[in-house]
N, C-alpha and C positions, 0 to 999 in steps of 0.2 A: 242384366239380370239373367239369372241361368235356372231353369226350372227341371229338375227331372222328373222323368215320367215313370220310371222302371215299376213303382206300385202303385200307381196311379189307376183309379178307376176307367173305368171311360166316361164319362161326367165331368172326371177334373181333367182331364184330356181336354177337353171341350171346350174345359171356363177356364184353361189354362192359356189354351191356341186363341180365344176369343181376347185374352188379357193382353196377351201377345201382338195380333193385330192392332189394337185398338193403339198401341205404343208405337208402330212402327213408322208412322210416319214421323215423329221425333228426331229417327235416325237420318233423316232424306236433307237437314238441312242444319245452321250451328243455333246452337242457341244460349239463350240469357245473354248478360252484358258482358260476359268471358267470349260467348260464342264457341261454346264447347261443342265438339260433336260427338254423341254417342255412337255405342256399336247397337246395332241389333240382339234384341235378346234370344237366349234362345231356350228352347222346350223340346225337349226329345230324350232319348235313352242316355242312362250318362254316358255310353259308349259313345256316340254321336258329340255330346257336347263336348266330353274330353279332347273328341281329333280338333272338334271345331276351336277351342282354345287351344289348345299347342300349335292349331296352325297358325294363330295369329302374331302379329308381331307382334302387338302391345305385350302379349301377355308372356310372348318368351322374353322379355323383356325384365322381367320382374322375380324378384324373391319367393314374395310373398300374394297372397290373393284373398278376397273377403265378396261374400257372397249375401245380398240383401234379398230380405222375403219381404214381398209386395204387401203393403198396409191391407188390403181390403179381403182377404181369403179367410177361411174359416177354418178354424183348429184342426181339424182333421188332416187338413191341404197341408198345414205346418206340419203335422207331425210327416206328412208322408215326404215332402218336397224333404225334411231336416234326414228324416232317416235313409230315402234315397241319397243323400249326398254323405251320410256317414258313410253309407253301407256300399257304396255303386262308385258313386263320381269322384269321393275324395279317394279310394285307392287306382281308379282308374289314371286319378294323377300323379299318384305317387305317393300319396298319402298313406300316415296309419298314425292309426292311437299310440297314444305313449299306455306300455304297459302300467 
């Protein structure tokens, strides 16, 4: 899960970084019956997330990318977390709207 910050209050800073914690152990071992292991998610400026995904291999690995928002945050958190990644993180990856 990838969170950006860039309009983020400090509040959602907070219940963003506390969301974030509370997952991370997830990442420390495999899990279900596949025995998947996840990456750590991450929350910070899209400039920070963007290095942090292109440095990784999975993800230069790939085409294409789809980004899920957490069940439990509250409309406001959407619209910021949605518009920080129109506006921030998807051209920091290369992205852009179709005219």
């Amino acid at each position: 899960m990838v969170i950006p910050t860039d309009g983020a209050s400090a509040a959602q800073r907070a219940r963003y970084e506390a969301y974030v914690a509370q997952r991370l152990p997830r990442t420390a071992t495999p899990q279900g019956p596949g025995r998947m292991m996840f990456a750590p998610d991450l929350v910070g400026p899209s400039d920070w997330i963007a290095e942090q995904l292109e440095a990784h291999a999975g993800y230069q690995e790939v085409d294409e990318v789809a980004f899920a928002l957490p069940f439990t945050f509250e409309p406001d958190d959407y619209v910021q977390i949605l518009t920080d990644i129109a506006t921030r993180l998807g051209p920091a990856l290369g992205w852009q709207p179709t005219p």
